[in-house]
FIBA-265511 format. One record per residue: residue number from 1; x, y, z of N, C-alpha, C in turn; residue in three letters. Coordinates in steps of 0.2 Angstrom, whole numbers, plus 2048, in hexadecimal, padded with zeros to 3 digits. Example, Ala and Ser with C-alpha at 12.3 -4.5 7.8 and 13.67 -1.06 7.14 Angstrom:
2
[node 1,[842,7E4,827],[83E,7EA,827],[842,7F0,827],'ALA']
[node 2,[840,7F5,823],[844,7FB,824],[840,800,827],'SER']
***
This chain:
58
[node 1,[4F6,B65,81E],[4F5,B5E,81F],[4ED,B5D,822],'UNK']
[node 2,[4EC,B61,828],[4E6,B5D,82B],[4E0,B61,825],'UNK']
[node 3,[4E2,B66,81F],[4DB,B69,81C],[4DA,B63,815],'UNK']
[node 4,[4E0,B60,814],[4DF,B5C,80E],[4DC,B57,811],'UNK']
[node 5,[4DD,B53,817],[4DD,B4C,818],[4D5,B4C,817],'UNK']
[node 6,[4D1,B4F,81D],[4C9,B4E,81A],[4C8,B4E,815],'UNK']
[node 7,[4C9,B51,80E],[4C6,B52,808],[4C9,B4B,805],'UNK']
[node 8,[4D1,B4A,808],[4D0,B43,803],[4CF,B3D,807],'UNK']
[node 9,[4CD,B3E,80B],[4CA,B38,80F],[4C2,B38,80C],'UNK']
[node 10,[4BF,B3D,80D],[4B5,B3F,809],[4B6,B3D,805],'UNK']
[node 11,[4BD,B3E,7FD],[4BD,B3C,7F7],[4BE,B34,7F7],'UNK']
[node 12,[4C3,B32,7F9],[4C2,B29,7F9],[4BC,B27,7FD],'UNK']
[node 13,[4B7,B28,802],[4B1,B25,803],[4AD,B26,7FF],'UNK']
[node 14,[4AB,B2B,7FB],[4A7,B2C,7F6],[4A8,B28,7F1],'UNK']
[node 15,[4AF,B27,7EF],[4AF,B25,7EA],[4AF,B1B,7EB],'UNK']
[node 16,[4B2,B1A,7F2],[4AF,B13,7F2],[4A8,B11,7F6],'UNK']
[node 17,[4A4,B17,7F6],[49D,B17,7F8],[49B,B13,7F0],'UNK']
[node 18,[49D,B19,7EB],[49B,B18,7E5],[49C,B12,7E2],'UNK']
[node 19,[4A4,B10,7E3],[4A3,B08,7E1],[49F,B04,7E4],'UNK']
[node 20,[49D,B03,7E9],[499,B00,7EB],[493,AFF,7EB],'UNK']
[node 21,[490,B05,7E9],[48A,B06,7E4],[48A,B03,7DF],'UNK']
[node 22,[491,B05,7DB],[491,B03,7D5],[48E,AFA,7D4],'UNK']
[node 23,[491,AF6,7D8],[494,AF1,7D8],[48E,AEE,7DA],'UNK']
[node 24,[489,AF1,7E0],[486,AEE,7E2],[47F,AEE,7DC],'UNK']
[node 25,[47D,AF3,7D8],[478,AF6,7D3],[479,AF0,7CE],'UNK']
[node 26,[480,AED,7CE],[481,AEA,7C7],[480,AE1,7CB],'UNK']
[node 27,[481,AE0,7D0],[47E,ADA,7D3],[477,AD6,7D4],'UNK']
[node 28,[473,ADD,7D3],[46B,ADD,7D7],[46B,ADE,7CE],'UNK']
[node 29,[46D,AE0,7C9],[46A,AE2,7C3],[46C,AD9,7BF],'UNK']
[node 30,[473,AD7,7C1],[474,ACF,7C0],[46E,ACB,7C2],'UNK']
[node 31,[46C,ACC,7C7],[467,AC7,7CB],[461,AC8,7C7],'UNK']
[node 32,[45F,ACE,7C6],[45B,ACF,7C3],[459,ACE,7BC],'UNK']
[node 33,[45E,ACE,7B9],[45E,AC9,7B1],[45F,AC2,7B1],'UNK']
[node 34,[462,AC0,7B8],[461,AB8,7B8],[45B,AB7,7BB],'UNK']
[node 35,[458,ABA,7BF],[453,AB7,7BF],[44C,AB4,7BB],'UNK']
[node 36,[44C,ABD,7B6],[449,ABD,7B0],[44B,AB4,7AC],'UNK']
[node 37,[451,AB5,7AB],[452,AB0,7A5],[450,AA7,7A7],'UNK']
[node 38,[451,AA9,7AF],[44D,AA1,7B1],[447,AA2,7B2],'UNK']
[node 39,[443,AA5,7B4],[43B,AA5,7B1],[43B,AA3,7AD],'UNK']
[node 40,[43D,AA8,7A6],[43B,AA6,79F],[43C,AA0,7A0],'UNK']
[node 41,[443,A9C,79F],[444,A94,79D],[441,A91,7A0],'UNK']
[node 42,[43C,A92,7A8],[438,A8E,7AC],[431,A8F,7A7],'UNK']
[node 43,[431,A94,7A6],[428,A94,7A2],[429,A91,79B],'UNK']
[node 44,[42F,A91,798],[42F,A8C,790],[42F,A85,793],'UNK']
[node 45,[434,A84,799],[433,A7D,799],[42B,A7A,79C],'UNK']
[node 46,[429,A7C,7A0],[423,A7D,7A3],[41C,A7E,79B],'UNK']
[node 47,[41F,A80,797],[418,A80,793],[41A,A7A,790],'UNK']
[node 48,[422,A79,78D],[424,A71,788],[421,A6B,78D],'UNK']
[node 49,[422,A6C,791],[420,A63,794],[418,A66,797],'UNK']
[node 50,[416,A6B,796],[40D,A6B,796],[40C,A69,78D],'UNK']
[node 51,[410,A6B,78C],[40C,A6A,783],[40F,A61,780],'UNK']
[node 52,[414,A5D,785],[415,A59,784],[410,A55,788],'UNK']
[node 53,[40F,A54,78A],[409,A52,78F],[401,A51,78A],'UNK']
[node 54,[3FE,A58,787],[3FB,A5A,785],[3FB,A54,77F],'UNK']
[node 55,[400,A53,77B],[402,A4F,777],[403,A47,778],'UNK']
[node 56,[404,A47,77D],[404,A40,77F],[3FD,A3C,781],'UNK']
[node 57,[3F9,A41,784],[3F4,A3E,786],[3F0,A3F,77F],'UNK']
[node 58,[3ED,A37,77C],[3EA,A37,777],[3DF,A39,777],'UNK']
***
């Protein structure tokens, strides 16, 4: 009893360390694609109404 219990006690924190790794790599890797995609759409809408502007003034 007491030689098994450390080992499966080490084996569940390791393995919910790892989910939490997991989990946390794929939140910070979300953010980090949304971020990107709102840039982009800021810098297209940011060049369209510079290029409509550009247009408009005769």
């Amino acid at each position: 009893m007491s030689l098994t219990s450390p080992g499966l006690f080490l084996s569940r924190y390791l393995s919910l360390r790892q989910d939490h790794q997991t989990r946390y790599f794929a939140i910070r890797t979300s953010n980090y694609v949304i971020n990107i995609i709102f840039t982009t759409i800021r810098n297209i809408v940011i060049t369209w109404l510079y290029s409509l502007c550009e247009y408009a003034t005769p």
